[in-house]
N, C-alpha and C positions, 0 to 999 in steps of 0.2 A: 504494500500500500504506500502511495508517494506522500511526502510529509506535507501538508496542509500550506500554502504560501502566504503571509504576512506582510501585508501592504498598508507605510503609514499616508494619511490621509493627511494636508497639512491645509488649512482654509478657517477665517473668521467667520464664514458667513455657513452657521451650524445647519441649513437646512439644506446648501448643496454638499456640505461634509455628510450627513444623514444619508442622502440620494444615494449618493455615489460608493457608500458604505452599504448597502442595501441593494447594490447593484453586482458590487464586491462578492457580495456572500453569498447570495443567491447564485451565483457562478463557484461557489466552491474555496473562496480566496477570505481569509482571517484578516479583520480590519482595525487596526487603531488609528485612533485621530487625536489631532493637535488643532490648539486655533491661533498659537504664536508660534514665533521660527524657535525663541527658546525651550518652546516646551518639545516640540518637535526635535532639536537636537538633545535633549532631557532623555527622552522615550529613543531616540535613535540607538543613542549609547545604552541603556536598560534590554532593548528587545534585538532579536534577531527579526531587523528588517527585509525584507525581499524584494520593495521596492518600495519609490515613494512618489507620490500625486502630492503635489505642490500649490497653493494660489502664486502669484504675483505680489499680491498687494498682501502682506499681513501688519500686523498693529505695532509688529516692535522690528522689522526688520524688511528689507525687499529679496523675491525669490530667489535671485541672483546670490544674493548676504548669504542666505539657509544654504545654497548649492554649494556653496564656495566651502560651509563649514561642515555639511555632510563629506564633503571630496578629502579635507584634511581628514577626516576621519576612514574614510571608506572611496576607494578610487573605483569601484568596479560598480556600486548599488545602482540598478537603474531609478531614472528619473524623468519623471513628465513633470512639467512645470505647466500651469495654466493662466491663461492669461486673459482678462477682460477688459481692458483700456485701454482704448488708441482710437487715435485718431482717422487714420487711412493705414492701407496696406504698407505703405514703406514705413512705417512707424512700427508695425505689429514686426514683418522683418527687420526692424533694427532689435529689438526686445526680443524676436526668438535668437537672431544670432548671440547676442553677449548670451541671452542663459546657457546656448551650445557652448560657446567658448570656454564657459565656466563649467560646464560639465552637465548640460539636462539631454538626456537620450532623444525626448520631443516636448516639445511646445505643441499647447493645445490649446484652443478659445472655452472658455468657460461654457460656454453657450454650445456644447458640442452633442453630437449625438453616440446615444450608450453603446448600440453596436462597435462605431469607431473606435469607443475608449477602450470595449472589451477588446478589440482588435490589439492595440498599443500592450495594453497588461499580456496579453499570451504573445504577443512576439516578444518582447525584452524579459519574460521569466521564461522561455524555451530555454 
C-alpha cells in the first residue's frame, strides 16, 4: 500500500484553503494548512511535506519570501504558488517568473479550475 501524500496548503483566505483541502482529500492526498508564511514554514519543518500550494499575497510575508525559505530548507519539495493580482498578462509573467526563479515548480491563478490543479498535484508527486 503506497504511503498517503501530504500536501501543505498555505492561503489567508480560509474558504479557498477549505476548497482546495476538500479537493485534496477527496482525491486520496492528507492536507494541512497554514494562513501565514511563518506558520507554514513552523509546520514545514514539524511535518513531512510532499508538496506545497502557496497564495501570493499572505499577511506577514510575499510567496516568493515563503519559496525562498522552504528552498533553504528543502531544495527538491514541489511547489505551486498561486497567484490572484495583476494587472494584464505581462504583469502575471513577471510574478510567475521571479516565483520560478526562486524555486515554485508552477504558478497558478487563484481562480483556477480543480481538474487542472489535480492535474499539477499528480504530475510533481509522480
Amino acid at each position: 500500500m503506497q504511503k498517503q501524500k501530504t500536501i501543505l496548503i498555505v492561503d489567508d483566505l480560509d474558504d479557498l484553503v477549505f476548497v482546495i483541502g476538500a479537493l485534496l482529500q477527496n482525491r486520496g492526498y492528507k492536507s494541512i494548512s497554514a494562513s501565514s508564511g511563518a506558520e507554514a514554514l513552523s509546520k514545514f519543518k514539524k511535518y513531512k511535506i510532499d508538496l506545497i500550494i502557496a497564495g501570493n499575497e499572505l499577511p506577514d510575508m510575499r510567496g516568493v519570501k515563503l519559496i525562498k525559505g522552504i528552498r533553504k530548507i528543502d531544495k527538491v519539495v514541489p511547489i505551486i504558488m498561486m497567484v490572484d493580482e495583476f494587472k494584464d498578462a505581462k504583469e502575471l509573467r513577471k510574478i510567475s517568473d521571479r516565483a520560478k526563479r526562486v524555486g515554485a515548480d508552477k504558478v497558478v491563478l487563484k481562480l483556477f479550475e480543480s481538474e487542472g490543479m489535480m492535474g499539477m498535484v499528480n504530475e510533481l508527486l509522480r
